[in-house]
C-alpha positions as a printed NumPy array, in Angstrom:
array([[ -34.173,   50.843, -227.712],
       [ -34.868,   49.005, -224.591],
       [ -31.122,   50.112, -223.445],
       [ -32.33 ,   53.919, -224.048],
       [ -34.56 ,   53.304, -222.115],
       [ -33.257,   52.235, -219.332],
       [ -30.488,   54.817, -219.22 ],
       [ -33.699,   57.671, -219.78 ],
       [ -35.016,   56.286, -216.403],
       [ -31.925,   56.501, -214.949],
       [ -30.956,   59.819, -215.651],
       [ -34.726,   60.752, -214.581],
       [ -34.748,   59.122, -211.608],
       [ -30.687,   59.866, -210.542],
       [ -31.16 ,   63.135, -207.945],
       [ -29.288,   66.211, -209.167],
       [ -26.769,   66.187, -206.607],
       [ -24.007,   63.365, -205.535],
       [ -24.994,   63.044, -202.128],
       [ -26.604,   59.93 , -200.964],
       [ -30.158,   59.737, -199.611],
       [ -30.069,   60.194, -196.202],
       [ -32.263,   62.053, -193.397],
       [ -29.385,   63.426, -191.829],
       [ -28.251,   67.064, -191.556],
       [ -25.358,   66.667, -193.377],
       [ -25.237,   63.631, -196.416],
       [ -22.36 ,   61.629, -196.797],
       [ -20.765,   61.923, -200.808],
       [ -21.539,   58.703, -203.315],
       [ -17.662,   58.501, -203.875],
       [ -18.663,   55.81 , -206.59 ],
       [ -21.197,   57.865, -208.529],
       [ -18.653,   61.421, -208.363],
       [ -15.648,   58.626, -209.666],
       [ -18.019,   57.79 , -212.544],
       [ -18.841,   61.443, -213.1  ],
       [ -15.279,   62.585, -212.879],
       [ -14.104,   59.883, -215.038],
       [ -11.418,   59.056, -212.456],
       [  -9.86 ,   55.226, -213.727],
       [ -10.036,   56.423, -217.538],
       [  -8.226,   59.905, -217.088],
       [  -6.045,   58.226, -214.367],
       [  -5.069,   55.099, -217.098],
       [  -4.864,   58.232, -219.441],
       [  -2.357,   60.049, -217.729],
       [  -0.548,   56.929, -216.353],
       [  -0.057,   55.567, -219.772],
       [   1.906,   58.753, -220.242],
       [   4.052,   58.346, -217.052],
       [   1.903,   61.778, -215.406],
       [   2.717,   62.624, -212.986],
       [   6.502,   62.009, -212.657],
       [   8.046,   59.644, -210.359],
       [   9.322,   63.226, -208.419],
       [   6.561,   65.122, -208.573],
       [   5.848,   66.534, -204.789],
       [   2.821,   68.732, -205.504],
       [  -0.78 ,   67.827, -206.611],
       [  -1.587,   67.141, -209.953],
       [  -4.737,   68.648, -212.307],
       [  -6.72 ,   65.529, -211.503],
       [  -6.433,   65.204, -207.566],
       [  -6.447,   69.043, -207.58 ],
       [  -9.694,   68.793, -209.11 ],
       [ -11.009,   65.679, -206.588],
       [  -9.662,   68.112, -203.517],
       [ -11.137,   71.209, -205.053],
       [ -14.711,   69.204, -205.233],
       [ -14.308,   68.118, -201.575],
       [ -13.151,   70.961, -199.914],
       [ -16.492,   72.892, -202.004],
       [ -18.444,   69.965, -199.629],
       [ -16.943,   71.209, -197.122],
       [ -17.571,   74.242, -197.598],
       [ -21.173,   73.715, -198.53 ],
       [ -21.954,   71.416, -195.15 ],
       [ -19.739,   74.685, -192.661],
       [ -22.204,   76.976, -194.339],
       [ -25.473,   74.997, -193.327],
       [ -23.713,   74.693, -190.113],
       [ -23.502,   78.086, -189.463],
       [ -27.222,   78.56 , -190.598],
       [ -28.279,   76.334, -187.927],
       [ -25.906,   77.466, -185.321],
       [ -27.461,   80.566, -186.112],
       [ -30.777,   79.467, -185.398],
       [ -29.685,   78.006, -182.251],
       [ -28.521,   81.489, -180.934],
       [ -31.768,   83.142, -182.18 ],
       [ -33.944,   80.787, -179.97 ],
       [ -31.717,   80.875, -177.035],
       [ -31.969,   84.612, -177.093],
       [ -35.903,   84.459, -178.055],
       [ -36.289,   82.499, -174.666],
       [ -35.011,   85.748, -172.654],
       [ -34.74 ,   84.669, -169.491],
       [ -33.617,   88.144, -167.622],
       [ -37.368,   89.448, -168.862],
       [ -38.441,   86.553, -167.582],
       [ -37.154,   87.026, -164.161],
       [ -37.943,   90.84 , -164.149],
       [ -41.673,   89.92 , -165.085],
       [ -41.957,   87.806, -162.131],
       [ -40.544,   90.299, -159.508],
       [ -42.427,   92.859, -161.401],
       [ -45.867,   90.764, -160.714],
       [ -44.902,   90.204, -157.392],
       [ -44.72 ,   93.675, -156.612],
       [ -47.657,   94.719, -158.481],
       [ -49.804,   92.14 , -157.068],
       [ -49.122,   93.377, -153.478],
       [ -49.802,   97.352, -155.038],
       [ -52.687,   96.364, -156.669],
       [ -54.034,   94.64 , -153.334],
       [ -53.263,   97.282, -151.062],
       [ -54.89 ,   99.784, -153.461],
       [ -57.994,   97.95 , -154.176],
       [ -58.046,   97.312, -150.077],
       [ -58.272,  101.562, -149.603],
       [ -60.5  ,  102.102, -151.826],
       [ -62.767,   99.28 , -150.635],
       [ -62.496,  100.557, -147.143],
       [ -63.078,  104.285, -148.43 ],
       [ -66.221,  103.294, -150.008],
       [ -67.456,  100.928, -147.23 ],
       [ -66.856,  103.399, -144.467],
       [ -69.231,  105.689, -145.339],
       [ -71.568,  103.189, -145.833],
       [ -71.006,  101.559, -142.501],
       [ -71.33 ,  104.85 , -140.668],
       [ -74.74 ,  105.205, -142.121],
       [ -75.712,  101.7  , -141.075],
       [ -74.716,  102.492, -137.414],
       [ -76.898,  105.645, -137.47 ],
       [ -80.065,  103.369, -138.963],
       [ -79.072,  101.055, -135.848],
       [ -79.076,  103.399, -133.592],
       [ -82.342,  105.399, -134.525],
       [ -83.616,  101.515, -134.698],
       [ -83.172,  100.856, -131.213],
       [ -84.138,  104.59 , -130.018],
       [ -87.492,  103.724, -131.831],
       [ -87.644,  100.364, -130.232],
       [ -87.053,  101.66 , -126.68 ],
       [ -88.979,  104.766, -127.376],
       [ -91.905,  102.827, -128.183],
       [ -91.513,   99.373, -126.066],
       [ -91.206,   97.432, -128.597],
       [ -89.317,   94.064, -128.615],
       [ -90.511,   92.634, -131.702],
       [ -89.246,   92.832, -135.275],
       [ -91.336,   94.86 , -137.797],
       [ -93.682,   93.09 , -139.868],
       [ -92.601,   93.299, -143.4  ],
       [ -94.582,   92.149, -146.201],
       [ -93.12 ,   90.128, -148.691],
       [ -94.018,   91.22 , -152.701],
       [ -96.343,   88.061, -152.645],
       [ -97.71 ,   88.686, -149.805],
       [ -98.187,   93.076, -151.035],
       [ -99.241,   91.847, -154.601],
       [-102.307,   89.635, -153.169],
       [-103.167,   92.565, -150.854],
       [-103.744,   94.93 , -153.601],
       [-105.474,   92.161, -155.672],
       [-108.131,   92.444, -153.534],
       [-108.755,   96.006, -153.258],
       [-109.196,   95.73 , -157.038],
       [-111.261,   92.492, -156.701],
       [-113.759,   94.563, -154.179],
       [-114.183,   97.786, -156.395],
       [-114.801,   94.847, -159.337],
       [-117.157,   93.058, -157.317],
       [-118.664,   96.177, -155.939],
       [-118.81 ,   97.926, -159.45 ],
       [-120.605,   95.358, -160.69 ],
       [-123.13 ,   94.921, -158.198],
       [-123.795,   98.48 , -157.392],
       [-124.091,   99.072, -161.323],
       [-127.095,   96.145, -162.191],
       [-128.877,   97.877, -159.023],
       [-128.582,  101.403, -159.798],
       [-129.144,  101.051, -163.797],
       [-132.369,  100.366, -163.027],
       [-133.063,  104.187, -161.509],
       [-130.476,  105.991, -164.183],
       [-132.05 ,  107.518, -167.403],
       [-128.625,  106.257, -169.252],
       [-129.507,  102.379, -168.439],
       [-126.582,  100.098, -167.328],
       [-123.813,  102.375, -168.806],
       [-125.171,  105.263, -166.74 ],
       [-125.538,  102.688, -163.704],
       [-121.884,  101.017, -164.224],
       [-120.643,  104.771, -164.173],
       [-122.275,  105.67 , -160.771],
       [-121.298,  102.49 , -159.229],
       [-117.734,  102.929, -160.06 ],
       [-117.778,  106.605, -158.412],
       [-119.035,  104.638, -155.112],
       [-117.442,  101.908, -155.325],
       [-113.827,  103.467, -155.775],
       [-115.197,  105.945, -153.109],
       [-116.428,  103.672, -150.428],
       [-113.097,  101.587, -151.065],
       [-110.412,  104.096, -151.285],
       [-112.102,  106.092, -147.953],
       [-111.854,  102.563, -146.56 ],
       [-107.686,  101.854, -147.669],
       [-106.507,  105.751, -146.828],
       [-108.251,  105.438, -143.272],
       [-106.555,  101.947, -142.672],
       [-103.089,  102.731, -143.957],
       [-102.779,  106.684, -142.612],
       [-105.122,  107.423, -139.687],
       [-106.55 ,  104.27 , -137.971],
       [-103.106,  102.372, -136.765],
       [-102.398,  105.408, -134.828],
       [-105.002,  103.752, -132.408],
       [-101.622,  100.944, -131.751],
       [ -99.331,  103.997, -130.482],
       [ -97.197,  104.332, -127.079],
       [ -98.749,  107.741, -126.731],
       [-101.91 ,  108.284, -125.17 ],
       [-102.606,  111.812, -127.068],
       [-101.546,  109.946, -130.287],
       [-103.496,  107.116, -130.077],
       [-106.624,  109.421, -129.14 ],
       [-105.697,  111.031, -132.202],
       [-106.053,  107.233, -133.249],
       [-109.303,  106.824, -132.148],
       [-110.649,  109.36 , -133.864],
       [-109.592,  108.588, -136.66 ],
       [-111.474,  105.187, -136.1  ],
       [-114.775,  107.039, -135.308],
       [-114.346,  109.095, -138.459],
       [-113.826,  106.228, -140.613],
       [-116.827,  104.36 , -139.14 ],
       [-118.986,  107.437, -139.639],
       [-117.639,  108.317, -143.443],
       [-118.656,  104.058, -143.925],
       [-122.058,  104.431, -142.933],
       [-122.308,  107.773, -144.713],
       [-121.159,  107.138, -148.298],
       [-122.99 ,  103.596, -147.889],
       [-126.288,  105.146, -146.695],
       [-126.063,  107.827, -149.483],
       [-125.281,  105.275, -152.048],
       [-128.774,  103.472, -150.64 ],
       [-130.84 ,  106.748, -150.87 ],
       [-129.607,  107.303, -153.948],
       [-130.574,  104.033, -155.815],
       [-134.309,  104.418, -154.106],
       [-134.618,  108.481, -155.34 ],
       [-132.836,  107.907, -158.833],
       [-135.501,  105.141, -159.446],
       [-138.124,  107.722, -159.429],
       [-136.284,  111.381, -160.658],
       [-134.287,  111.934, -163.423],
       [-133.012,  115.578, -161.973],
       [-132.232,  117.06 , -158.653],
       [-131.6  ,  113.132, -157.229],
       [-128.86 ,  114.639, -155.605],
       [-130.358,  117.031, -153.556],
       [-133.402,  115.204, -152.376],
       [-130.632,  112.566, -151.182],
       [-128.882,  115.214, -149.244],
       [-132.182,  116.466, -147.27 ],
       [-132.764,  112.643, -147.031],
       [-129.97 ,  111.937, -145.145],
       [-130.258,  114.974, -143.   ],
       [-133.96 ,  114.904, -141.953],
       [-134.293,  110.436, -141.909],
       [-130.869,  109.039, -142.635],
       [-132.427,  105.675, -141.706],
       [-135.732,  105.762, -143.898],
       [-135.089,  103.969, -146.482],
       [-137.552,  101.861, -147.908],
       [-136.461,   99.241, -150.629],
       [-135.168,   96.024, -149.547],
       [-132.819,   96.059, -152.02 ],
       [-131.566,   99.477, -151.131],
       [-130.41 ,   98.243, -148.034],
       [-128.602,   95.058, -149.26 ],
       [-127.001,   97.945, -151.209],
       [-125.873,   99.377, -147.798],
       [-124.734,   96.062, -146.677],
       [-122.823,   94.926, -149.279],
       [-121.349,   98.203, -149.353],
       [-120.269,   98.286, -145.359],
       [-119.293,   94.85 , -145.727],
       [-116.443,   95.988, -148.644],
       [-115.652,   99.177, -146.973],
       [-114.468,   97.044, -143.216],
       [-113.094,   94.281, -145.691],
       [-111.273,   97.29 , -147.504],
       [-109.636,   98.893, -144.353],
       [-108.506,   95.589, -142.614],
       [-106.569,   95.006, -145.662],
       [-105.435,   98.459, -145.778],
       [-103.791,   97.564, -141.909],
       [-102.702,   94.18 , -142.915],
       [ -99.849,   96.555, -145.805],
       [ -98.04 ,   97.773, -142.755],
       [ -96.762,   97.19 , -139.676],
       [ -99.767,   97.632, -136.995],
       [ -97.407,  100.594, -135.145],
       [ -97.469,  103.586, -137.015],
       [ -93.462,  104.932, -138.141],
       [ -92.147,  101.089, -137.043],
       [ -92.131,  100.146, -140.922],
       [ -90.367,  102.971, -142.235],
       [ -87.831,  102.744, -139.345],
       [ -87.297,   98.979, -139.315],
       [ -86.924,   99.659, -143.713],
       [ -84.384,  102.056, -143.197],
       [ -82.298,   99.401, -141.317],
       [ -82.688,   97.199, -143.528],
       [ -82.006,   98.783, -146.327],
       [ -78.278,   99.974, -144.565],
       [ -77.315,   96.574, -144.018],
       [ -78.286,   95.571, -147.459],
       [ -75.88 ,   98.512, -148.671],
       [ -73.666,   97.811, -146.488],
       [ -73.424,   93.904, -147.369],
       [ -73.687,   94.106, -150.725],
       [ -70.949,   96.877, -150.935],
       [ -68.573,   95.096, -148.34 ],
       [ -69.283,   91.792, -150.969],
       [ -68.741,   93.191, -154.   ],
       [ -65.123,   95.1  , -152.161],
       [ -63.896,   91.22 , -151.083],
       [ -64.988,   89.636, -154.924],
       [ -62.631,   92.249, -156.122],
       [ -59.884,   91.916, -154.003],
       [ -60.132,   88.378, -154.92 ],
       [ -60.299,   88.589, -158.532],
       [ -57.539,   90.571, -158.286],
       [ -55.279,   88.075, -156.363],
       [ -56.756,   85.255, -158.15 ],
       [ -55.441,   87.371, -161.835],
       [ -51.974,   87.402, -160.231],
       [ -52.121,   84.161, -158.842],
       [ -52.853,   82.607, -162.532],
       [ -50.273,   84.695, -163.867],
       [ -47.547,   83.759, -161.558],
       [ -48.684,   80.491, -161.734],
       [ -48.456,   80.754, -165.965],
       [ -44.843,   82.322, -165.578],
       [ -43.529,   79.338, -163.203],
       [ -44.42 ,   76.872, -165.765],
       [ -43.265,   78.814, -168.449],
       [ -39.684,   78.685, -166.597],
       [ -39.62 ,   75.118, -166.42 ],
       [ -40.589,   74.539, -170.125],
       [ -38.095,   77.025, -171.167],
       [ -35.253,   75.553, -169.237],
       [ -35.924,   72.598, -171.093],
       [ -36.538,   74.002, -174.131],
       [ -32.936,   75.539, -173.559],
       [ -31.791,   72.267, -172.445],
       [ -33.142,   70.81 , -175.377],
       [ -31.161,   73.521, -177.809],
       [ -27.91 ,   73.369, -175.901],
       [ -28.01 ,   69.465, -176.426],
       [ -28.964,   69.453, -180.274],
       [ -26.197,   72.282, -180.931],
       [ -23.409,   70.107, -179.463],
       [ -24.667,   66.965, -181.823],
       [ -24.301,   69.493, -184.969],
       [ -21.239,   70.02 , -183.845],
       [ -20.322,   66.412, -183.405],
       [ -22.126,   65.629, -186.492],
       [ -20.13 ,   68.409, -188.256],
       [ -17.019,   67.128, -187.153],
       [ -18.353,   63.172, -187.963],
       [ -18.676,   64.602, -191.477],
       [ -15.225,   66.061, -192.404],
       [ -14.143,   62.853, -191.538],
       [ -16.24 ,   61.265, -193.826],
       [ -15.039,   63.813, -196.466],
       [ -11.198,   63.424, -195.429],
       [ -12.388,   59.472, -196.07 ],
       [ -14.529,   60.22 , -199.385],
       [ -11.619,   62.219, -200.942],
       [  -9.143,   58.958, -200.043],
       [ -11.293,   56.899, -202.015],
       [ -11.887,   59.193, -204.385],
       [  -7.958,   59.608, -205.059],
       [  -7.078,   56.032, -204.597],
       [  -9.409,   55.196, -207.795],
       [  -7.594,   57.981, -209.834],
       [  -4.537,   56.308, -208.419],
       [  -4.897,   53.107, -208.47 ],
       [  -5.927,   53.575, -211.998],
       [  -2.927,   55.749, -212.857],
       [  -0.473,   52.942, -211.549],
       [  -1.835,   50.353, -213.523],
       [  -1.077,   51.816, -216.423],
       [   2.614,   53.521, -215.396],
       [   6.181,   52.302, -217.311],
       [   7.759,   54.193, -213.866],
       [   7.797,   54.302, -210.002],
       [   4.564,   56.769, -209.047],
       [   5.009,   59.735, -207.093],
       [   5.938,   58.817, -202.981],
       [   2.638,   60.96 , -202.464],
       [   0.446,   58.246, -204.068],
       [   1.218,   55.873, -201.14 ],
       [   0.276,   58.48 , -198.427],
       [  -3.505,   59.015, -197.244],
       [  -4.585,   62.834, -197.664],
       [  -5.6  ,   64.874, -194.543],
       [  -8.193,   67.641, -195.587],
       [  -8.06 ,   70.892, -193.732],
       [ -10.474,   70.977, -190.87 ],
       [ -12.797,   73.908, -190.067],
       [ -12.77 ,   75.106, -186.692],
       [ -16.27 ,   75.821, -185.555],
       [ -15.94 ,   78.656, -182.559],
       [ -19.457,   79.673, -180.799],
       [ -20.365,   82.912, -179.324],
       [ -22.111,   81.838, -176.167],
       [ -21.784,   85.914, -175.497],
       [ -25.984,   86.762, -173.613],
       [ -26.582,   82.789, -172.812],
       [ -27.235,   81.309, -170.112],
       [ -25.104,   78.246, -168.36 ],
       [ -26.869,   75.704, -167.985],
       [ -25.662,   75.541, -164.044],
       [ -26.468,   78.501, -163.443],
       [ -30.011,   79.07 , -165.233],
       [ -31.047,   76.165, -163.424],
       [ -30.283,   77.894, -160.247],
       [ -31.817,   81.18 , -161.135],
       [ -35.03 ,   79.424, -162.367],
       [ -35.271,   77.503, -158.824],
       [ -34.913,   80.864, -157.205],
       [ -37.342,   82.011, -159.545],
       [ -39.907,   79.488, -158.746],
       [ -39.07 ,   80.144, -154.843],
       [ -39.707,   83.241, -155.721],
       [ -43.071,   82.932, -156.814],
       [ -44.074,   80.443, -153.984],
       [ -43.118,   83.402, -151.56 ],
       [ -45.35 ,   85.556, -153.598],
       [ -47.693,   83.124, -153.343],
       [ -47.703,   83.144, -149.318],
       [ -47.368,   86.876, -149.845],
       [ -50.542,   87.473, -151.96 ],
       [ -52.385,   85.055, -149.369],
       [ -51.206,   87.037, -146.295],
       [ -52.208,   90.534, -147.901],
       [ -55.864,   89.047, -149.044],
       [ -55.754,   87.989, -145.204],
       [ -54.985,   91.228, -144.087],
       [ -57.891,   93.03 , -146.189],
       [ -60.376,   90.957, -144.882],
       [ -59.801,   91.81 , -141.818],
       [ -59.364,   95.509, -142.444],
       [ -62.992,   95.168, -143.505],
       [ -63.789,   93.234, -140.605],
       [ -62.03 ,   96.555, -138.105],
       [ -64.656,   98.62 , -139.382],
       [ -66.995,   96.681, -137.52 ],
       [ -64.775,   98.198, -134.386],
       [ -64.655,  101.376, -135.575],
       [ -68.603,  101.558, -135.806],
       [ -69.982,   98.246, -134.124],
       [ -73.029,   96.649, -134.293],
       [ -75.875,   98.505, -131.601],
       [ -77.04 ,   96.163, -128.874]])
C-alpha cells in the first residue's frame, strides 16, 4: 500500500513533459527519465540477446531510429520557439521606427519656426492698430496739456476713494431726510409719514442741485479761457443763489405748513417774493442752516469726483485706457508666442529622450537576439549530447547481452543535423549607423533649440519696432 503510494505521488508530482526544470528559454532533455520511459537497457538486452542488429548492419535500427526521431522532434520543437521569439524581436525593432522618428523631429522643427512666425503676424496685426490708437490718445494728451498749461497729471480717483465719495452724498440726503422730516411732520396733516415724504423731496433736491452744479457747471471757474471760466463763474453765482433759494423755501415752508393745511405752497411763493428773509421760527432757520450747510458740503464733494479742470479727466482717461489696451494686448501677443515655443520646446525635448531610450531599447534587442541565437546553438549541442547518451544506454545494453561483434556504428558518436538559423535584418537599423543618425538627431534638435530661441528673439523685438513706427509723444 505504502509502495502505491509512493509511486501515486510520483506520477502526480512528475511534470508532463521530459524536460528538466529550468528557467531557461530552451530546457535541456532528462536523458535518464526518456531512457526509463523508452525502456532503452531492457529492449536493448532484448534485441541483443537475439544478436539485433547484425554485426554488418550500416543503417539505423527501430530502436535508435526511434531515440533520433524523439530528438530531432526537440529539435524541432526548441527551432520553432526560436523563430517565435526571433519574430518578436523583428516586431519591436520595427515598432521602434526610427525614420518616423527622425521625420517627426524635422517636422517639429519646421513647424515650430511656422507656428512662431505666424503667431508673430498676427500679434503684430492686432497690436498695430491698437498702438496707432494709443499714439493718437498721446497726442490729443499733450495738445490738451499745452492747450491748457498744464504740467500736472490728472487727478484720478481710485474706486475707494469714488465709493466713499458717493457714501456721503447718500449719508447727507439720510441725515438731511431725517432731520428735515421730525421738523416738518410737525406742520403736515399726514404726521411724520407726510413729513419724511417732504423732507426727502428737499433733501434729494437741495443735494442733487448741490452734486450737478459741482460736477457740470462750477469747475469751469478752473479753465484757461477767460470767456469759459466767466461762464464758470456764473455758474458759481447760480449755484449759490439756487442754495439759498431751495433752503429758504424749505424754511418758509415748515413755518406756513405749521399753520395751513392747503394753498402752503402759494403763500410760500409770495413769501419769498415780497420778505424772503422774514422768517420767524428759530427752528425754521436752523432748518435753513442745516440745509446750506449740506448743500456746500454736497458740491465740494461733487468737485472732489473729478479732476478740478473741466475735459482734463476724460482726456487723461482716454490715455490711459490706450495704454492699458495696448499693454495688455502686446502681453497677452508675447504669453502666446511663448506658450507656443515653450509646446515645441517640451516636445522636442520629449522626442530627444525618446531617441536615446530607443537606441537602447534597440541595443538592448539586438543583444538578447544574438544570446537566443547562441543559446539555440548551446542547445543542439546539448541534444547532439542527450541523443549520445541516450543511444549509448540502448547500446551499451544491447552489447551486454550480444553472442557477436556489434555493428562498427555502435562505437561512433552520432552528429545530429544542425538547423541553420538565417535573420532578415531587411528595414533595421545598424547599430553604427543608428547611433550616428540619433546624434545627428539630437544635434538636430539642439539647433532647433537655438533656432526657436532666436525667432522668440526676433518677435519681441518686432513688437518692440512698433514703438518706432508710432513712438511714444514727448
Amino acid at each position: 500500500m505504502f509502495q502505491s503510494l509512493d509511486r501515486l505521488r510520483g506520477l502526480i508530482s512528475r511534470p508532463a513533459h521530459t524536460y528538466r526544470p529550468t528557467v531557461e528559454t530552451f530546457s535541456d532533455l532528462d536523458t535518464q527519465r526518456l531512457s526509463k520511459e523508452m525502456e532503452l537497457a531492457k529492449r536493448g538486452e532484448s534485441r541483443g540477446a537475439e544478436d539485433q542488429p547484425t554485426s554488418d548492419s550500416s543503417s539505423l535500427d527501430a530502436v535508435e531510429t526511434e531515440i533520433i526521431e524523439h530528438i530531432g522532434a526537440a529539435q524541432k520543437r526548441a527551432h520553432d520557439q526560436l523563430e517565435n521569439h526571433l519574430a518578436g524581436f523583428r516586431q519591436r525593432l520595427i515598432d521602434l521606427d526610427f525614420d518616423t522618428q527622425f521625420s517627426n523631429i524635422k517636422s517639429a522643427a519646421l513647424g515650430g519656426l511656422s507656428d512662431l512666425k505666424q503667431e508673430l503676424q498676427t500679434g503684430v496685426d492686432d497690436l498695430h492698430g491698437l498702438r496707432r490708437d494709443l499714439t493718437a490718445a498721446e497726442k490729443w494728451h499733450a495738445s490738451f496739456q499745452k492747450t491748457h498749461r498744464l504740467e500736472r497729471p490728472a487727478k484720478i480717483g481710485t474706486p475707494r476713494a469714488s465709493f466713499f465719495k458717493w457714501a456721503l452724498i447718500v449719508i447727507l440726503v439720510l441725515v438731511e431726510l431725517i432731520l428735515n422730516g421730525e421738523l416738518l411732520s410737525k406742520g403736515s396733516e399726514l404726521g411724520l409719514v407726510g413729513g419724511i415724504v417732504e423732507a426727502f423731496i428737499f433733501a434729494v433736491l437741495n443735494v442733487g442741485v448741490a452734486l450737478m452744479f459741482g460736477i457740470f457747471w462750477i469747475p469751469f471757474v478752473n479753465h484757461r479761457n477767460w470767456l469759459v471760466k466767466l461762464f464758470g463763474l456764473v455758474g458759481l453765482g447760480a449755484y449759490l443763489a439756487c442754495m439759498v433759494g431751495i433752503n429758504l423755501a424749505l424754511a418758509h415752508y415748515r413755518e406756513v405748513a405749521g399753520v395751513l393745511f392747503e394753498g402752503a405752497g402759494e403763500v410760500v411763493m409770495q413769501r419769498l417774493i415780497q420778505d424772503p428773509l422774514g422768517i420767524q421760527d428759530f427752528r425754521s432757520w436752523l432748518l435753513f442752516g442745516l440745509g446750506v450747510l449740506f448743500s456746500i458740503i454736497a458740491v465740494l464733494d461733487g468737485l472732489a469726483l473729478h479732476d478740478p479742470y473741466p475735459g482734463y479727466q476724460r482726456v487723461d482717461k482716454a490715455l490711459r485706457t490706450a495704454r492699458d489696451k495696448y499693454a495688455d494686448m502686446r502681453r497677452a501677443a508675447i504669453e502666446e508666442l511663448g506658450e507656443v515655443r515653450k509646446d515645441y520646446e517640451e516636445l522636442l525635448t520629449t522626442a530627444r529622450s525618446d531617441l536615446g531610450k530607443q537606441r537602447v531599447e534597440h541595443d538592448a534587442i539586438v543583444t538578447h537576439r544574438s544570446r537566443m541565437l547562441s543559446l539555440f546553438d548551446e542547445h543542439q549541442a546539448q541534444l547532439e549530447k542527450a541523443a549520445n547518451a541516450l543511444l549509448r544506454d540502448y547500446r551499451d545494453a544491447n552489447v551486454s547481452k550480444r553472442t557477436t561483434p556489434p555493428p562498427p556504428r555502435f562505437g561512433e558518436a552520432y552528429s545530429i543535423s544542425r538547423i541553420a538559423v538565417t535573420i532578415s535584418k531587411e528595414g533595421e537599423w545598424n547599430s553604427s549607423d543608428l547611433k550616428t543618425s540619433i546624434s545627428e538627431a539630437q544635434a538636430e534638435v539642439d539647433s532647433i533649440f537655438i533656432a526657436l530661441g532666436k525667432e522668440f528673439d526676433a518677435a519681441l523685438e518686432a513688437y518692440r519696432k512698433l514703438d518706432d513706427i508710432a513712438p511714444d509723444q514727448p
